[in-house]
C-alpha positions in Angstrom: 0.0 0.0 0.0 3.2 2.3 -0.1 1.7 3.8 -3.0 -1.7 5.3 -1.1 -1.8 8.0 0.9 -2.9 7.6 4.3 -6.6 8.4 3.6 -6.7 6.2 0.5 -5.1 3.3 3.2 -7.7 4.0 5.1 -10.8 4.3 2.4 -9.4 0.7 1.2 -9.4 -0.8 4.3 -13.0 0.5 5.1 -14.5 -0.5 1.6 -13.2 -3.7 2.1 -15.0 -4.6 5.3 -18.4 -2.1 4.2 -20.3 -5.4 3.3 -19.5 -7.6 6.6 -21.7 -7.9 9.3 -21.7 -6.2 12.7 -20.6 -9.0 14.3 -17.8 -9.8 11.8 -16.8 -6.4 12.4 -17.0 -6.8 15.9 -14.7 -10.3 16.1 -12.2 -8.1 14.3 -12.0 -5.3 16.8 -12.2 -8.1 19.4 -8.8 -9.9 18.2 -6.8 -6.7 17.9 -3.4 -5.8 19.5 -3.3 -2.5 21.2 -1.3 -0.2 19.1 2.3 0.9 20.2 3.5 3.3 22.3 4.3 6.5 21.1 6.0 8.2 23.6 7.1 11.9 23.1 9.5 12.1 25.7 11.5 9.6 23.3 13.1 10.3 20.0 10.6 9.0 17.4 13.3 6.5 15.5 13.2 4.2 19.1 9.6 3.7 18.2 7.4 1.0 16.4 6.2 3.8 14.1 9.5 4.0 12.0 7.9 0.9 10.1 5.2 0.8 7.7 3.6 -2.0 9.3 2.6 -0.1 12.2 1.3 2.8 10.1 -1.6 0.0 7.9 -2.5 -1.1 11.0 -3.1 2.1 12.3 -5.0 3.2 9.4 -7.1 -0.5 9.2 -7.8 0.6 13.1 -9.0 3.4 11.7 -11.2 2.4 9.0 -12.9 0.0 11.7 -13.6 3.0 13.6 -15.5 4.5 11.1 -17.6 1.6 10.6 -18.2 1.4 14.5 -19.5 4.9 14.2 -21.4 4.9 11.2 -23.0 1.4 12.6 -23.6 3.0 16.0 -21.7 -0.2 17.2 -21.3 0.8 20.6 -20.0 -2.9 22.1 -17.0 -1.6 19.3 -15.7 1.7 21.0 -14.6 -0.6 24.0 -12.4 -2.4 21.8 -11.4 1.1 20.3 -10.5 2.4 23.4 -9.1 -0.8 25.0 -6.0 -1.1 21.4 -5.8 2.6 21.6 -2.1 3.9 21.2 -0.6 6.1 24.2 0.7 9.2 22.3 -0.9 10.7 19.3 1.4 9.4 16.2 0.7 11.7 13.4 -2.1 13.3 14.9 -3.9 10.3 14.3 -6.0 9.1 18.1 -7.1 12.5 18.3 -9.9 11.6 16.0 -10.9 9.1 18.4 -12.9 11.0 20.5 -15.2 11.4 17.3 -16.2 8.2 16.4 -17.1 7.5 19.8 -18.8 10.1 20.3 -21.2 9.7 17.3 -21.2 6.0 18.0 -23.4 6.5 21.2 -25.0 10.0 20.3 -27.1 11.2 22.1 -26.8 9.2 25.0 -23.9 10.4 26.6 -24.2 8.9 30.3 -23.6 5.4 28.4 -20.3 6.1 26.5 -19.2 7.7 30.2 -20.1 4.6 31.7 -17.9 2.7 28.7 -14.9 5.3 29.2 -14.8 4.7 33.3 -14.0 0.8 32.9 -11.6 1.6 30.3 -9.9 4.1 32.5 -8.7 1.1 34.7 -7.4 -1.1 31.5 -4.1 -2.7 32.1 -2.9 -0.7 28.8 -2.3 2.9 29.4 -3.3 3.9 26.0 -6.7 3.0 26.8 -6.3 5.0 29.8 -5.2 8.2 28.2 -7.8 8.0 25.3 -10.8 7.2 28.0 -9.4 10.0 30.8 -9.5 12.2 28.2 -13.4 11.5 26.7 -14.6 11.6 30.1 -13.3 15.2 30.4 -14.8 16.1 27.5 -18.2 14.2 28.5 -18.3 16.3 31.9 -20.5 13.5 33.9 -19.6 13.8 37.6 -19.6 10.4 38.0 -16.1 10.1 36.7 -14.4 12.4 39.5 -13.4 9.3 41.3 -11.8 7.8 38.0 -10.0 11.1 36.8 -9.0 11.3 40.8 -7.6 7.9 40.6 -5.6 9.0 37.1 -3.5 11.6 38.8 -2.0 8.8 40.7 -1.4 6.7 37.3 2.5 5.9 36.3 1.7 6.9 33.1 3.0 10.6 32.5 0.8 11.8 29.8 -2.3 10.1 31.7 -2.0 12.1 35.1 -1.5 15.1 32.7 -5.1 14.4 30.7 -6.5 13.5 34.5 -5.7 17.1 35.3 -6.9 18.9 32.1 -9.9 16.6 32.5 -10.7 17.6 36.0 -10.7 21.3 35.0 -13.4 20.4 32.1 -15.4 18.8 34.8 -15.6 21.4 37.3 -16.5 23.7 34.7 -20.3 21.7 34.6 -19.4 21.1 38.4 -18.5 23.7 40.8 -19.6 21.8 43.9 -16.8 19.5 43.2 -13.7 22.5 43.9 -13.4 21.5 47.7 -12.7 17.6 46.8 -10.1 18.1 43.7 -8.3 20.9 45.3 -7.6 19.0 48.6 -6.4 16.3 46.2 -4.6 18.3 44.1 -2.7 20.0 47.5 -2.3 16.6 48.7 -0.2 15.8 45.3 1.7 18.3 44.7 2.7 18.5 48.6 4.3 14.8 48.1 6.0 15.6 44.7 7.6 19.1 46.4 8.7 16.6 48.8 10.0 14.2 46.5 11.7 17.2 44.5 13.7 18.5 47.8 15.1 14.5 48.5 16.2 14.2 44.8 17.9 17.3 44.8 19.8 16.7 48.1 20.7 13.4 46.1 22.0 14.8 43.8 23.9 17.1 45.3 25.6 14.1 47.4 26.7 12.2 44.1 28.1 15.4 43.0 30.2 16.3 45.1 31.6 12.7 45.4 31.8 13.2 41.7 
């Protein structure tokens, strides 16, 4: 497919699968492999997405999302979230959010409800992605999640459960008290943390 640009990747792999069934689409997204990593704090040519290989099956995940959106195939954007890359390659999860979106318009309380499990996945691409919807989404119900995600020990997670608490309190006011003592709480044990390192530092300099 080297010849095709990434839209036409994508168009192919979409016409291909336009005439199977929900369900066959469905066992697709059910078999996939989450996508890998693409950290930014790490140049891009110690990455996965140096090969083509990578780059079709991020375009055939993205065909599939189209069809899970088009298809309202809501049992799909699970599976979407679940193989969802942590990092953005290419600007390419970022359209994520609107296939999931119109896969469960309008009722939002549901795709929430889909979003909080897969906020606790074992990968944290699924966690970014689904920290990051349920910002956008608002529903209060997810403080404790996007509480829990400031806590995760993926970077770029407790940096979406922060922008994502901000969006909530925005619908949510009454909230303020409970993320503020949190956020204290945090960044109380990080200065903390901060002051030992340095001191560490010092000592292994001055051996130095």
């Amino acid at each position: 497919m080297e010849d095709l640009s990434p839209i036409e990747q994508i168009q192919r792999f979409r016409d291909e699968r336009q005439h199977r069934t929900d369900s066959e689409l469905l066992n697709e997204l059910r078999h996939f492999s989450p996508l890998p990593d693409d950290d930014w704090r790490f140049p891009r040519t110690s990455t996965a997405w140096t090969k083509g290989e990578t780059w079709e099956t991020v375009y055939l995940y993205l065909a599939l999302a189209e069809l899970v959106a088009q298809r309202q195939l809501r049992e799909g954007v699970k599976y979407l979230l679940d193989n969802a890359c942590y990092g953005d390659p290419g600007e390419t999860m970022r359209t994520l959010r609107g296939y999931c979106e119109q896969a469960f318009n309008p009722d939002w309380h549901e795709l929430a409800d889909v979003c909080v499990v897969t906020a606790k996945s074992q990968n944290k691409g699924a966690r970014l992605w689904s920290i990051r919807q349920l910002g956008v989404l608002r529903d209060p119900r997810s403080l404790t999640v996007l509480v829990d995600a400031l806590y995760d020990t993926a970077q770029l997670v407790r940096l979406e459960a922060i922008t994502s608490l901000e969006m909530l309190l925005q619908k949510s006011p009454q909230l303020s008290d409970i993320v503020l003592s949190t956020l204290e709480r945090i960044y109380n044990d990080e200065k903390d943390l901060l002051e030992e390192l340095k001191d560490t530092i010092s000592k292994l300099k001055d051996k130095g």
